[in-house]
N, C-alpha and C positions, 0 to 999 in steps of 0.2 A: 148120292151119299159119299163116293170117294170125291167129289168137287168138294163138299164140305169138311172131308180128313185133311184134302192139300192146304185150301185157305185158312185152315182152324194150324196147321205145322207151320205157315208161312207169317201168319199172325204172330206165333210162338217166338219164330226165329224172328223179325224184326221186335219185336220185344225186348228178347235178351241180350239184343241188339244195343238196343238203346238204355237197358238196363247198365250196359258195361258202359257205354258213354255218360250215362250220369254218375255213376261210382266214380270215373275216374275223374271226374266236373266235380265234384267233391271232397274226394281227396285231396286232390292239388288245390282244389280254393279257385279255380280256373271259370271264366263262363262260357255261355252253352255253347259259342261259335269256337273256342280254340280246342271243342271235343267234340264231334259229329259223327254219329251213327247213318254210315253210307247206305243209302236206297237198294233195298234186294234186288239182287240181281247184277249188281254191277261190277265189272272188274277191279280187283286189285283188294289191299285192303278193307275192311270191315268198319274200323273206325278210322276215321279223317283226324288229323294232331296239326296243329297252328304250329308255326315254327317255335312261338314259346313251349307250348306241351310240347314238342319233342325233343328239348333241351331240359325239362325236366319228367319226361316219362320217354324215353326212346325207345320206344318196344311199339313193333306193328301186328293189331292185331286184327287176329281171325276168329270170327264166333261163330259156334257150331250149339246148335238146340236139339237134337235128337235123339233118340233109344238107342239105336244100332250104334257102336263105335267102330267109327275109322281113323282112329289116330294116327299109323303111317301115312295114310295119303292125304289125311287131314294135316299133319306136319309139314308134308311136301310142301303142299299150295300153301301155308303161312310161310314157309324161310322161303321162298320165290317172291311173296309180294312185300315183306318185309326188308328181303335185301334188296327189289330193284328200290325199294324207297329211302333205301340208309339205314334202316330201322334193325332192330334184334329182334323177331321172332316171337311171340308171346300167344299161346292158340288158348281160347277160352270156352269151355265145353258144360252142355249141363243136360242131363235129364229130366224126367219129367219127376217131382217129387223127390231131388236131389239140388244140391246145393254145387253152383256150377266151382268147376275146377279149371285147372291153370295147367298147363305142360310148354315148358321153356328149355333152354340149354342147360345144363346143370354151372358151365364154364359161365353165364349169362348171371346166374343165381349167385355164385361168387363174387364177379364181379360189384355185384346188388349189395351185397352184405358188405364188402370194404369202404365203399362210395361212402355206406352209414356208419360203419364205424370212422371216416375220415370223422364225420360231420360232432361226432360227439368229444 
């Protein structure tokens, strides 16, 4: 029974995985190879950005699918694989019958909003 709790939480997380990979394949107008949701288990980022995606979404993220929250040490491990990759930080989190959420720099979120106000 607990084999079927892991593979049924690891299903979950490569999902929401791949769910953030297609939002962000969408948003930008982007196709499926410059947004890639990395295989569980592997180190480093979460989703893979083509050099185009990271010139227009520079943010490396880290997706987390679970009940319990660990945002400090879930923060940790996203600004370590986003800075060894150039990237800013962007952790992507969701429960189960909740609508996932976003935790970034506040200084990052700033920046976010002038970039748009340049553009208008």
């Amino acid at each position: 029974m607990v084999a079927g709790n892991t593979a049924s939480c690891k299903n979950k997380a490569r999902k929401h995985q791949q769910d953030i990979a297609t939002a962000i394949q969408n948003a930008l107008h982007l196709p499926e190879e410059d947004v890639v949701s990395r295989p569980m288990g592997s180190p480093g980022l979460d989703i893979m950005l083509s050099e185009r995606a990271r010139h227009m979404f520079p943010y490396g993220i880290e997706a987390k699918r679970t009940e319990k929250l660990s945002i400090p040490a879930w923060w940790g491990q996203c600004a370590v694989n986003a800075e060894d990759e150039g990237l800013k930080p962007l952790l992507v989190y969701r429960r189960s019958r909740e609508e996932a959420m976003v935790v970034m720099r506040f200084s990052d979120l700033l920046e976010m909003m002038e970039l748009v106000k340049d553009e208008e």
